[in-house]
N, CA, C, O and CB atoms as a CASP TS submission, in Angstrom:
PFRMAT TS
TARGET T0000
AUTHOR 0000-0000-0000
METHOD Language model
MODEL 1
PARENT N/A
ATOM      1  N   UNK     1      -2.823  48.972  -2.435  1.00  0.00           N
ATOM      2  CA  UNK     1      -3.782  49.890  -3.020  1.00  0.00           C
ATOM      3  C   UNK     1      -4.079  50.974  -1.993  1.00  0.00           C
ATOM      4  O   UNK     1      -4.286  50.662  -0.820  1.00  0.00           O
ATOM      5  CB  UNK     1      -5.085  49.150  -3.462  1.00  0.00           C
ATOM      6  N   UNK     2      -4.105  52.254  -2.408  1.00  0.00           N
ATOM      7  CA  UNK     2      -4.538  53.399  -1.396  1.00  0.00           C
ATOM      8  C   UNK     2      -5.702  53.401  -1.469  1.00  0.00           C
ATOM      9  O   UNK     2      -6.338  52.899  -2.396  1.00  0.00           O
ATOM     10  CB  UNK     2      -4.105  54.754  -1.558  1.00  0.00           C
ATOM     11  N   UNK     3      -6.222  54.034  -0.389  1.00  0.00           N
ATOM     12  CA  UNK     3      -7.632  54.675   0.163  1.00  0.00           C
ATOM     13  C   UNK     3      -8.393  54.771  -0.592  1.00  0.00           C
ATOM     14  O   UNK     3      -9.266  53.965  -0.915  1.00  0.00           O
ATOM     15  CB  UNK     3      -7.709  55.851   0.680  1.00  0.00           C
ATOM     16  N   UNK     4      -8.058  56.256  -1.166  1.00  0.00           N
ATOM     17  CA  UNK     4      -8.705  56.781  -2.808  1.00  0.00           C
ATOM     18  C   UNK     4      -8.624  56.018  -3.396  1.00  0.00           C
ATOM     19  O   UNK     4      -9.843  55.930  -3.539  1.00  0.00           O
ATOM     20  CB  UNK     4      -8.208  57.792  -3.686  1.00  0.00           C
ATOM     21  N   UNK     5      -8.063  54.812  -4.297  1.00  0.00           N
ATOM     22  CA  UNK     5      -8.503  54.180  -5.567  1.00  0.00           C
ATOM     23  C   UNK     5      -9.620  53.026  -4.526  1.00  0.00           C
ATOM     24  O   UNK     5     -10.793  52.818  -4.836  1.00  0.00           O
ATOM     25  CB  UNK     5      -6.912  53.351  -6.736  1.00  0.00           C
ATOM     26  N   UNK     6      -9.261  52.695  -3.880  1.00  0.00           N
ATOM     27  CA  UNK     6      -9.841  51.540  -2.996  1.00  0.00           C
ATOM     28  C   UNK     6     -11.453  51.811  -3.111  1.00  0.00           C
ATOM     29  O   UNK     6     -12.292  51.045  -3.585  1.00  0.00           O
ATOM     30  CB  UNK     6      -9.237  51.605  -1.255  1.00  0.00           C
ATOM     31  N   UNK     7     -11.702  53.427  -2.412  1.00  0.00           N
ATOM     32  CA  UNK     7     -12.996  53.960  -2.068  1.00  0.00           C
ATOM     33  C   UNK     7     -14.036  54.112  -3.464  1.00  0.00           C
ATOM     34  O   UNK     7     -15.255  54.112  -3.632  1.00  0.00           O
ATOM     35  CB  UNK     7     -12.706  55.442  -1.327  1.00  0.00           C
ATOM     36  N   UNK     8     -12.624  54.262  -4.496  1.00  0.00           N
ATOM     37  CA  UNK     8     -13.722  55.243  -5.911  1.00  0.00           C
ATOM     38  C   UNK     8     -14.066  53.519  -6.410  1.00  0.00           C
ATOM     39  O   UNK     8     -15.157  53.353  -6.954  1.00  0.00           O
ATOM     40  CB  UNK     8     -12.453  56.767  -7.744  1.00  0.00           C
ATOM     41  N   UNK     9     -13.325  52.502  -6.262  1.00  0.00           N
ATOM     42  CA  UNK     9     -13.634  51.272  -7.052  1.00  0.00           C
ATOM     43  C   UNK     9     -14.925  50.704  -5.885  1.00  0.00           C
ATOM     44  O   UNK     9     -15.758  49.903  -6.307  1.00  0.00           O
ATOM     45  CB  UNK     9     -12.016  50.077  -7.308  1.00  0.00           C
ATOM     46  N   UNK    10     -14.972  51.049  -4.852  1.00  0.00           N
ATOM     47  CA  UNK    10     -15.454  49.666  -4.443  1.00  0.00           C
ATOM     48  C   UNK    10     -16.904  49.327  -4.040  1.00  0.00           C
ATOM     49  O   UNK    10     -17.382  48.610  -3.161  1.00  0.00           O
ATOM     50  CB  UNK    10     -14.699  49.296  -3.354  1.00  0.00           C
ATOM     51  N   UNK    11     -17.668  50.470  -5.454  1.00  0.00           N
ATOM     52  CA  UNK    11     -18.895  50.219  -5.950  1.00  0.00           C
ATOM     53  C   UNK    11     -18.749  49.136  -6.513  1.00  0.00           C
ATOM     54  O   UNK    11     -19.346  48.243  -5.912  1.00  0.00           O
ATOM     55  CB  UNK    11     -19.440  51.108  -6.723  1.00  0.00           C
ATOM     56  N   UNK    12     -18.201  48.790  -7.439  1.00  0.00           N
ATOM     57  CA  UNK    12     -17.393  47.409  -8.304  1.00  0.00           C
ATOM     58  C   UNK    12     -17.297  46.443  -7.911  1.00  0.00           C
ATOM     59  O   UNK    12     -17.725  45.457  -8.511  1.00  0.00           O
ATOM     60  CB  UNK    12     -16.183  47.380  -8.631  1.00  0.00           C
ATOM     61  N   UNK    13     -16.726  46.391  -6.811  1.00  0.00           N
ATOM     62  CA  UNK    13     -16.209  45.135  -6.610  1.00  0.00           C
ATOM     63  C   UNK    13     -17.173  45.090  -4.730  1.00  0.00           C
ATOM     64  O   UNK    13     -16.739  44.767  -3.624  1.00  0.00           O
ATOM     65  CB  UNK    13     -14.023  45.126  -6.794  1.00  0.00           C
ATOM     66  N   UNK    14     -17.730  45.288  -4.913  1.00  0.00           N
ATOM     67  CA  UNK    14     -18.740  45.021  -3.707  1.00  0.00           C
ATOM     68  C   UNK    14     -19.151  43.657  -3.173  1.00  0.00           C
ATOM     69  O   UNK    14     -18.946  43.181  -2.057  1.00  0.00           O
ATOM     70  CB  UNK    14     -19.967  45.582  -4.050  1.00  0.00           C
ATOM     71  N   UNK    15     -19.770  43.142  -4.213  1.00  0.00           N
ATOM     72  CA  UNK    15     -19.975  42.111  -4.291  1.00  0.00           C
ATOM     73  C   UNK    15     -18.883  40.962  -4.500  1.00  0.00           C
ATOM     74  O   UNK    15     -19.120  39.870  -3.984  1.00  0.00           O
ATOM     75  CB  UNK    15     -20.756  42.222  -5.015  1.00  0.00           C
ATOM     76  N   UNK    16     -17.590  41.156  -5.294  1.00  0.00           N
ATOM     77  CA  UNK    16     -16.941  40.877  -4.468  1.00  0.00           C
ATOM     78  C   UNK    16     -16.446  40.295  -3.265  1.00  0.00           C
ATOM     79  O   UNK    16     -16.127  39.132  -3.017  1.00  0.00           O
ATOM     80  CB  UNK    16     -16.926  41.249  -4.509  1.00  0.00           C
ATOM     81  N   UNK    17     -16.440  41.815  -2.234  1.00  0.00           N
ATOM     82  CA  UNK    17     -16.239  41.617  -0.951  1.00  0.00           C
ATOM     83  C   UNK    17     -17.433  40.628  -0.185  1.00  0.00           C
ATOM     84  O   UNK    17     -17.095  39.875   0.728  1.00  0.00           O
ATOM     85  CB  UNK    17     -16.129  43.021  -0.383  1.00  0.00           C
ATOM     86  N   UNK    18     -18.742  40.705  -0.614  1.00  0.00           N
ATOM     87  CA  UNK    18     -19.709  40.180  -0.075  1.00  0.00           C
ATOM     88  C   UNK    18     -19.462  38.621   0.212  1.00  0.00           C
ATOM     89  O   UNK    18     -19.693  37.863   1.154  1.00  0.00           O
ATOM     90  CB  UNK    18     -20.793  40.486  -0.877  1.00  0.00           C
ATOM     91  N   UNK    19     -18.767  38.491  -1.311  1.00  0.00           N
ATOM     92  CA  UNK    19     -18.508  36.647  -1.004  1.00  0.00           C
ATOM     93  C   UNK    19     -17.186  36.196  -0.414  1.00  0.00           C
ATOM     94  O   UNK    19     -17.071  35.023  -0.060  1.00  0.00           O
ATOM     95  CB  UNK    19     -18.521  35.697  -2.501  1.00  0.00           C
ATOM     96  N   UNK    20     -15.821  37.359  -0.237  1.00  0.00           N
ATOM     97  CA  UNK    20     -14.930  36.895   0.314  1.00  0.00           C
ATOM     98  C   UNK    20     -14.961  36.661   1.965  1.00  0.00           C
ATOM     99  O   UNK    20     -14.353  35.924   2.742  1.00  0.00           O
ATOM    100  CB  UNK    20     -14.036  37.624  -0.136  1.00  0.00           C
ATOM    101  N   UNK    21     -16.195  37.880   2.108  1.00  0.00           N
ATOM    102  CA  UNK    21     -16.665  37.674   3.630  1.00  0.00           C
ATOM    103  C   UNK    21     -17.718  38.202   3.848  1.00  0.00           C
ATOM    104  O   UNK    21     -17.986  39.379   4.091  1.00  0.00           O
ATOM    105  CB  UNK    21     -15.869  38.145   4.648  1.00  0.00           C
ATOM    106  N   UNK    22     -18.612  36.932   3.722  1.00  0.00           N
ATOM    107  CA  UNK    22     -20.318  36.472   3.777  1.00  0.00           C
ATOM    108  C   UNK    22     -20.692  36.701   5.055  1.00  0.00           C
ATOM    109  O   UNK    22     -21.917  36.820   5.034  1.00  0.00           O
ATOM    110  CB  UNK    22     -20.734  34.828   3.445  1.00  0.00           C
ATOM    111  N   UNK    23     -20.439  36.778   5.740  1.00  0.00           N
ATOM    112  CA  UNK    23     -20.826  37.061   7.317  1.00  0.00           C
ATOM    113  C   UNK    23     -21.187  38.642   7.646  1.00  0.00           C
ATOM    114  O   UNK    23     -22.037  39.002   8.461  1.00  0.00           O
ATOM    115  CB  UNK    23     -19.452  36.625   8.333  1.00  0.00           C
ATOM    116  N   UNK    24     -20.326  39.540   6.806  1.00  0.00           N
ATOM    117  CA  UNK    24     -20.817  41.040   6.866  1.00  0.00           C
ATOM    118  C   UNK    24     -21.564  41.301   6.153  1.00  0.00           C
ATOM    119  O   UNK    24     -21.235  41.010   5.003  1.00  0.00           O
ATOM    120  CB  UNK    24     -20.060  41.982   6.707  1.00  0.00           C
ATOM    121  N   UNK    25     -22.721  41.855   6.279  1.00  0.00           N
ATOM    122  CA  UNK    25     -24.142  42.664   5.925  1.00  0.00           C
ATOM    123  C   UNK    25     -23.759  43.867   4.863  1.00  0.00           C
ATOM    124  O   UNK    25     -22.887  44.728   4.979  1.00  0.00           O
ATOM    125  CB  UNK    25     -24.903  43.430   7.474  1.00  0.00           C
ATOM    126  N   UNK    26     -24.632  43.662   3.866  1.00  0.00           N
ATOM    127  CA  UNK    26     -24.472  44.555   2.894  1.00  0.00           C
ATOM    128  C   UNK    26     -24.138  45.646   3.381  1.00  0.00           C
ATOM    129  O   UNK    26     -23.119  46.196   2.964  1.00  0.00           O
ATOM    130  CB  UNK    26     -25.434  44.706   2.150  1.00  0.00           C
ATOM    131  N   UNK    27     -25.194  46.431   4.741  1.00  0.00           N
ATOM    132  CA  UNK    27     -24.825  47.833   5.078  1.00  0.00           C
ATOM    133  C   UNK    27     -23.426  47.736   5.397  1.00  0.00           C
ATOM    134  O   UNK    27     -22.645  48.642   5.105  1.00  0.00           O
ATOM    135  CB  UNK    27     -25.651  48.475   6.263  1.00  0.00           C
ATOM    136  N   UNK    28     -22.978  46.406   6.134  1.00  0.00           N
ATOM    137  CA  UNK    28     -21.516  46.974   6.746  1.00  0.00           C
ATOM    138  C   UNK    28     -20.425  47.485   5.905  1.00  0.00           C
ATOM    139  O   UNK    28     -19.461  48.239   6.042  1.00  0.00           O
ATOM    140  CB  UNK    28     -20.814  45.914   7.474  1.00  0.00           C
ATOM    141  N   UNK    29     -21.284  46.350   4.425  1.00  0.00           N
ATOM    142  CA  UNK    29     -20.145  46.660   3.256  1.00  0.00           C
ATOM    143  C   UNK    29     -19.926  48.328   3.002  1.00  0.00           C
ATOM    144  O   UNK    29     -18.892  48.994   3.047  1.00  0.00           O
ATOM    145  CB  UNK    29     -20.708  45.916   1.662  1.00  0.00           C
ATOM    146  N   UNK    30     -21.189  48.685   2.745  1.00  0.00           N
ATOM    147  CA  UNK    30     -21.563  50.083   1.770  1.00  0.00           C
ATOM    148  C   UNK    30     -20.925  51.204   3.092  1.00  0.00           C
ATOM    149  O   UNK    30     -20.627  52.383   2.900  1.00  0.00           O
ATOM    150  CB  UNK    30     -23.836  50.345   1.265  1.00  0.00           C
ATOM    151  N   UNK    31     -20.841  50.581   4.218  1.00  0.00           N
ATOM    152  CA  UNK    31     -20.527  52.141   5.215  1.00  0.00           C
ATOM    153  C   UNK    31     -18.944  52.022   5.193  1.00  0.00           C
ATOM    154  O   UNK    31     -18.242  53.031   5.239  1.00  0.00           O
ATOM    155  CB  UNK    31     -21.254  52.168   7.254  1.00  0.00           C
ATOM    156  N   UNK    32     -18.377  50.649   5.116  1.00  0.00           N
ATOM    157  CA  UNK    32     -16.638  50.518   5.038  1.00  0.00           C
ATOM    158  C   UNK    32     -16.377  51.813   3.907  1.00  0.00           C
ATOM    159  O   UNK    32     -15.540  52.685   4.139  1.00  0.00           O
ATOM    160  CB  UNK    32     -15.937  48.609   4.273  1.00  0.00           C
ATOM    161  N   UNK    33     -17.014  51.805   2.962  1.00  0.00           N
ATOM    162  CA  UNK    33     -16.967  52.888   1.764  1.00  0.00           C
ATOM    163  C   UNK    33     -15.363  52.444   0.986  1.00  0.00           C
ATOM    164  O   UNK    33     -14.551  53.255   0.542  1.00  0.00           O
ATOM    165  CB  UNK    33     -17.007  54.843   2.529  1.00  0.00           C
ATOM    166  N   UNK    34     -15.236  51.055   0.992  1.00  0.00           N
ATOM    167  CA  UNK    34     -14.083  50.987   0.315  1.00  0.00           C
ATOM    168  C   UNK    34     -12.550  51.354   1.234  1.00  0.00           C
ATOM    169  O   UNK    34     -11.418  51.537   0.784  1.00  0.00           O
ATOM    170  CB  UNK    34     -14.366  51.971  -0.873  1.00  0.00           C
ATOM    171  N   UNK    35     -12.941  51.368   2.375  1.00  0.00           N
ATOM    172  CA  UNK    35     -11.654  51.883   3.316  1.00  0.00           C
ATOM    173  C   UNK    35     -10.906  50.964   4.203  1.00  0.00           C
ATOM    174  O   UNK    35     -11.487  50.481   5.175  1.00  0.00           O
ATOM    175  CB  UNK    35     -12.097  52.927   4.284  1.00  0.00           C
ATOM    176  N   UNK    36      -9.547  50.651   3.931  1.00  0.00           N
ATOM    177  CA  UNK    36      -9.095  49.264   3.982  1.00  0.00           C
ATOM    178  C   UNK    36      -9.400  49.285   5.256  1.00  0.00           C
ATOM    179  O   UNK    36     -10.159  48.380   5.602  1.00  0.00           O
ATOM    180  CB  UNK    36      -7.643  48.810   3.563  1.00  0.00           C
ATOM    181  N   UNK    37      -8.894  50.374   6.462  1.00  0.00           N
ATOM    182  CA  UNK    37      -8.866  50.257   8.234  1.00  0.00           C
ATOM    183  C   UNK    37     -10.154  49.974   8.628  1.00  0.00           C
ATOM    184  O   UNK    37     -10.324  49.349   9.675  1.00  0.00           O
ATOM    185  CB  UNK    37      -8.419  51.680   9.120  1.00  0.00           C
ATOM    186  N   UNK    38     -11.501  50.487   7.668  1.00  0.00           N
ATOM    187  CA  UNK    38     -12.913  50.040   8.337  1.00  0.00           C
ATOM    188  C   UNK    38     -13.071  49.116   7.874  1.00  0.00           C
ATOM    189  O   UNK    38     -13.795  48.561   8.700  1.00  0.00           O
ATOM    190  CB  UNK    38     -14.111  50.728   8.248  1.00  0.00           C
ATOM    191  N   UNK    39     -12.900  48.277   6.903  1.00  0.00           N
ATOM    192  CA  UNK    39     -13.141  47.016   6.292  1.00  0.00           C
ATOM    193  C   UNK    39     -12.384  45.768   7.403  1.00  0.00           C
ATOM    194  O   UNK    39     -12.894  44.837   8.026  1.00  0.00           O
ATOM    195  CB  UNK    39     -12.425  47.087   4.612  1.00  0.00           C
ATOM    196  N   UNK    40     -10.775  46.322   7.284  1.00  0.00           N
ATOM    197  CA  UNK    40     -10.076  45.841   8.307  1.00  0.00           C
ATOM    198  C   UNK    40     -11.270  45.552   9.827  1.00  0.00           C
ATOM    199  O   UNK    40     -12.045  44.635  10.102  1.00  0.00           O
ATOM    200  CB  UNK    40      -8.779  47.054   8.518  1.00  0.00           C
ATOM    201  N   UNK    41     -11.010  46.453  10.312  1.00  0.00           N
ATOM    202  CA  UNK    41     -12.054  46.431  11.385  1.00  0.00           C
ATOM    203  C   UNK    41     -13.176  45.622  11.464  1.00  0.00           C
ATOM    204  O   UNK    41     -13.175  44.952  12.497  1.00  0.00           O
ATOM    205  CB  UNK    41     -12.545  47.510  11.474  1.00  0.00           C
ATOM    206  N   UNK    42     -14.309  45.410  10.611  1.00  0.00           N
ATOM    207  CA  UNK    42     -15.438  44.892  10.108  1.00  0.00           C
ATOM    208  C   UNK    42     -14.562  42.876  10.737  1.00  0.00           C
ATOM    209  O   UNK    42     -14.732  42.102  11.679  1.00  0.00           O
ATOM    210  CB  UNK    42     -15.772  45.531   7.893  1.00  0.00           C
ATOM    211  N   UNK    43     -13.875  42.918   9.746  1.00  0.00           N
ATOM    212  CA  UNK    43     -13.451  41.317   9.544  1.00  0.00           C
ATOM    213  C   UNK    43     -12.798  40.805  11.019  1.00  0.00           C
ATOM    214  O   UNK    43     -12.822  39.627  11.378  1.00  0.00           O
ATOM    215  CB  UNK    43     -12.126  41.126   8.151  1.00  0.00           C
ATOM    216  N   UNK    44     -12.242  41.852  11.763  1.00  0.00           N
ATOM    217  CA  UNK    44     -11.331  41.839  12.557  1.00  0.00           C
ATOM    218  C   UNK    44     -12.724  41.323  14.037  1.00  0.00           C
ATOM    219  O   UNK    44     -12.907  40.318  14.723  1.00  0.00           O
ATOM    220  CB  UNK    44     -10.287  43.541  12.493  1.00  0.00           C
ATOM    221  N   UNK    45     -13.234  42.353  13.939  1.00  0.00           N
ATOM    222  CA  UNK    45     -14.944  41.877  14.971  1.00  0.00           C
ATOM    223  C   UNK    45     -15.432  40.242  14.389  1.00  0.00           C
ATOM    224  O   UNK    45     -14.961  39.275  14.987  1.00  0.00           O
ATOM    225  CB  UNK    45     -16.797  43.365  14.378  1.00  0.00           C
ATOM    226  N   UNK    46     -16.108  40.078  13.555  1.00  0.00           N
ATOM    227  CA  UNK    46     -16.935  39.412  12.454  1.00  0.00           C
ATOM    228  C   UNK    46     -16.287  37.725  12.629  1.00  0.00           C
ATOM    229  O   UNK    46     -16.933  36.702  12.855  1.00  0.00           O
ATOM    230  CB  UNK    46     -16.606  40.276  10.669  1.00  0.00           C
ATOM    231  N   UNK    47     -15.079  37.854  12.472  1.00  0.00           N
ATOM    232  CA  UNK    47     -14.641  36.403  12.462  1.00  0.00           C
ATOM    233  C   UNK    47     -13.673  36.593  13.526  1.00  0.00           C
ATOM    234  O   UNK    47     -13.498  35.422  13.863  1.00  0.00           O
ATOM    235  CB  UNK    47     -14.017  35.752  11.013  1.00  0.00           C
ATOM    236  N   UNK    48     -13.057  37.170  14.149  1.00  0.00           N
ATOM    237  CA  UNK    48     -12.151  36.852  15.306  1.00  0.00           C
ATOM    238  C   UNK    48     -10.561  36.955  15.764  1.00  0.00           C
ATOM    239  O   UNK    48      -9.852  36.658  16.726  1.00  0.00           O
ATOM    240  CB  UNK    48     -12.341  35.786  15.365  1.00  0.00           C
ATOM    241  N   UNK    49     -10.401  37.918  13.711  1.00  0.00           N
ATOM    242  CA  UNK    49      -9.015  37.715  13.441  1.00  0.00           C
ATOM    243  C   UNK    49      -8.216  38.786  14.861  1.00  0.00           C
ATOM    244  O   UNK    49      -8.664  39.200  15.930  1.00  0.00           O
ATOM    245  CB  UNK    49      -8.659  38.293  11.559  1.00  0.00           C
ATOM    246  N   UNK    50      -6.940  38.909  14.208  1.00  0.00           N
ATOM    247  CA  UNK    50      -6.063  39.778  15.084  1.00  0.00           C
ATOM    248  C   UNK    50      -6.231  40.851  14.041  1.00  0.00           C
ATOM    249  O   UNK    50      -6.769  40.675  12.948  1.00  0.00           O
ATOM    250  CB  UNK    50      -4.399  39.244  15.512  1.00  0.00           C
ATOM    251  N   UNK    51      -5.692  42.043  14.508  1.00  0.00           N
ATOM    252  CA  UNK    51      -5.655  43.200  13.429  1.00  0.00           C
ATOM    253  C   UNK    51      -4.992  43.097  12.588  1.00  0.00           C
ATOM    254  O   UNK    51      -5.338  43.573  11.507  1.00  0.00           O
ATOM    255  CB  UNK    51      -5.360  44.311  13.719  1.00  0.00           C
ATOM    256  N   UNK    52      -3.754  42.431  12.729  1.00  0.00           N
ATOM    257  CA  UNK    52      -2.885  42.276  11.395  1.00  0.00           C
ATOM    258  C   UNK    52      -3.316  41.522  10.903  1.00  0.00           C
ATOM    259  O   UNK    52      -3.280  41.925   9.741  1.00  0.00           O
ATOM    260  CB  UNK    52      -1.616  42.011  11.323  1.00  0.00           C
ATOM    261  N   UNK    53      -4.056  39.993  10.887  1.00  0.00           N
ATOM    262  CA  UNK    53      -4.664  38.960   9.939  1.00  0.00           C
ATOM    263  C   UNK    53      -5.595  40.179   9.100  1.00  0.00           C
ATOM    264  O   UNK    53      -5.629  40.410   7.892  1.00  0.00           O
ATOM    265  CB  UNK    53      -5.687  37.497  10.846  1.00  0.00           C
ATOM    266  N   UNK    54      -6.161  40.703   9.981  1.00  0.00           N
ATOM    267  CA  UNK    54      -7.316  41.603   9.185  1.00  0.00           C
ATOM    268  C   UNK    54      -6.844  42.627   7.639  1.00  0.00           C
ATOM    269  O   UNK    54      -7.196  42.659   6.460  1.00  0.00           O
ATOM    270  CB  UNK    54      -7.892  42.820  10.505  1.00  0.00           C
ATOM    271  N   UNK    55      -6.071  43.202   8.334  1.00  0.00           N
ATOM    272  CA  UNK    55      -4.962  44.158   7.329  1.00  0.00           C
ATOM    273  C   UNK    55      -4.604  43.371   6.126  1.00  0.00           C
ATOM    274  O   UNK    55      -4.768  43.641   4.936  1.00  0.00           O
ATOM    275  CB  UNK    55      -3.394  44.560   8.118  1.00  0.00           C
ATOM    276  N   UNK    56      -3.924  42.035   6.868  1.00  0.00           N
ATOM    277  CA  UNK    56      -2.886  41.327   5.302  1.00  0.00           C
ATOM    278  C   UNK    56      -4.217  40.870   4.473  1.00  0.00           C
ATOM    279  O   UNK    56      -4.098  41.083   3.266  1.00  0.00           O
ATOM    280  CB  UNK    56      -1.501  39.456   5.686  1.00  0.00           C
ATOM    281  N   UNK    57      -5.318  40.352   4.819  1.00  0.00           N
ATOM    282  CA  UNK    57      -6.658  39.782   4.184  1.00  0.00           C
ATOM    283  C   UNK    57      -7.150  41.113   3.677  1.00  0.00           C
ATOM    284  O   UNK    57      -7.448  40.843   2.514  1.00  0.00           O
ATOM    285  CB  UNK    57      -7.815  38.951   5.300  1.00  0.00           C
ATOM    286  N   UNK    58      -7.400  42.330   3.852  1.00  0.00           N
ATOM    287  CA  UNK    58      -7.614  43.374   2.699  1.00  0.00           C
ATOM    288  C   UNK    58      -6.776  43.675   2.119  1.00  0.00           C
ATOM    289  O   UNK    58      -6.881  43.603   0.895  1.00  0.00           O
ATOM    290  CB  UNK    58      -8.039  44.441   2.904  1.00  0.00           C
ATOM    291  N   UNK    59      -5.700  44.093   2.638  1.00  0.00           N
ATOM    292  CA  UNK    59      -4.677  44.134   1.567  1.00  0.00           C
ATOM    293  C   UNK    59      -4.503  42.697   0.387  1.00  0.00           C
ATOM    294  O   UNK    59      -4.415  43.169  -0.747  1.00  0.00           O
ATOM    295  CB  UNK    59      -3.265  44.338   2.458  1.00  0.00           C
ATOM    296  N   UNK    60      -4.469  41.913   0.372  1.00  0.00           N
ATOM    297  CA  UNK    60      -4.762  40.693  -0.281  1.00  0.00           C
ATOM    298  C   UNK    60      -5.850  41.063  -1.086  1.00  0.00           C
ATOM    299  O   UNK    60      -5.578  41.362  -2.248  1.00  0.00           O
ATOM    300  CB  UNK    60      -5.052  39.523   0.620  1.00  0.00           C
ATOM    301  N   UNK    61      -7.229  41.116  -0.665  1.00  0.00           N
ATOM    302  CA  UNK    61      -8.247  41.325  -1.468  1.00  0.00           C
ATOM    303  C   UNK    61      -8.205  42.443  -2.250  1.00  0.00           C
ATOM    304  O   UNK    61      -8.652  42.471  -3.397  1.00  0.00           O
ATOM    305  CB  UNK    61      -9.275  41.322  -0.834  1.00  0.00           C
ATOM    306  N   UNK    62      -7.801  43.172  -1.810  1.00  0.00           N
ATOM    307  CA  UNK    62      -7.628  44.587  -2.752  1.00  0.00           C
ATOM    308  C   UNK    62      -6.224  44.408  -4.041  1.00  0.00           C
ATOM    309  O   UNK    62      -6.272  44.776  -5.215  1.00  0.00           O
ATOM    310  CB  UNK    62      -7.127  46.130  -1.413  1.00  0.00           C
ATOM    311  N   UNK    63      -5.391  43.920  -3.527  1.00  0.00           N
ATOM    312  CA  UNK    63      -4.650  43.419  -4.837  1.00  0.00           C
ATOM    313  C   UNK    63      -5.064  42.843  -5.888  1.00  0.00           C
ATOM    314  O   UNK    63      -4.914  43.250  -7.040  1.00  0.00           O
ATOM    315  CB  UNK    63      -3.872  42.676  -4.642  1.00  0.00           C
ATOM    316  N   UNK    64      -5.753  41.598  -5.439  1.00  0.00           N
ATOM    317  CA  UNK    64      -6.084  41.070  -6.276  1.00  0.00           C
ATOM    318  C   UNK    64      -7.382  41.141  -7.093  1.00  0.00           C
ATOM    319  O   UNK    64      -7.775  40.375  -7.974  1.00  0.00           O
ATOM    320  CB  UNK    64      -5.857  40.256  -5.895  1.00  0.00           C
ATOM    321  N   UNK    65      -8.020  42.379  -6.527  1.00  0.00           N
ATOM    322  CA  UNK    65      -9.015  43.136  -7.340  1.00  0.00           C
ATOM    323  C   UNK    65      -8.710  44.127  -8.409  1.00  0.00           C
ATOM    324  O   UNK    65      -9.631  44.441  -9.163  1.00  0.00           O
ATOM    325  CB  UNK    65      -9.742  43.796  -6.514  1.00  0.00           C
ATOM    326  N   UNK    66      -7.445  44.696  -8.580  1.00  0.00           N
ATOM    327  CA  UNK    66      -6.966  45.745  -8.897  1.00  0.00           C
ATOM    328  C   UNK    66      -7.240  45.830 -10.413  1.00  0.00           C
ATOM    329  O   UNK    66      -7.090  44.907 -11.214  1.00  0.00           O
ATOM    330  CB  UNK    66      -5.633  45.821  -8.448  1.00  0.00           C
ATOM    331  N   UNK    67      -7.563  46.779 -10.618  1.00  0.00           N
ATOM    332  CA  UNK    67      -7.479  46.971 -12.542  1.00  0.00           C
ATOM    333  C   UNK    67      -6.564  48.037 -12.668  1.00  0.00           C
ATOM    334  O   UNK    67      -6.251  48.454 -13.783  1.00  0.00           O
ATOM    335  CB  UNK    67      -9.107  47.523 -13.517  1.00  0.00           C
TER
END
């Protein structure tokens, strides 16, 4: 999923993200603005991953959000 569809959906699916990863704070959600590299980032701090765990886990989540 690109940027743009990512950013315009992810009023939507917010909540969502909230429960795939409960550890980030609503604000952190609402400032990612739907953007896989800051979201990436967020998860990558938050739980400990490597950057690529981080990447394939949004990319993952964003697939499987897709309409």
């Amino acid at each position: 999923m690109n940027n743009d569809i990512a950013e315009g959906k992810w009023k939507q699916i917010i909540g969502k993200a909230k429960a795939a990863w409960g550890e980030l704070t609503d604000d952190e959600l609402t400032k990612a603005e739907g953007r896989a590299d800051k979201l990436a980032g967020l998860i990558q701090e938050r739980y400990g991953k490597t950057r690529e765990e981080a990447v394939r886990e949004v990319h993952r989540f964003f697939d499987a959000n897709r309409d």
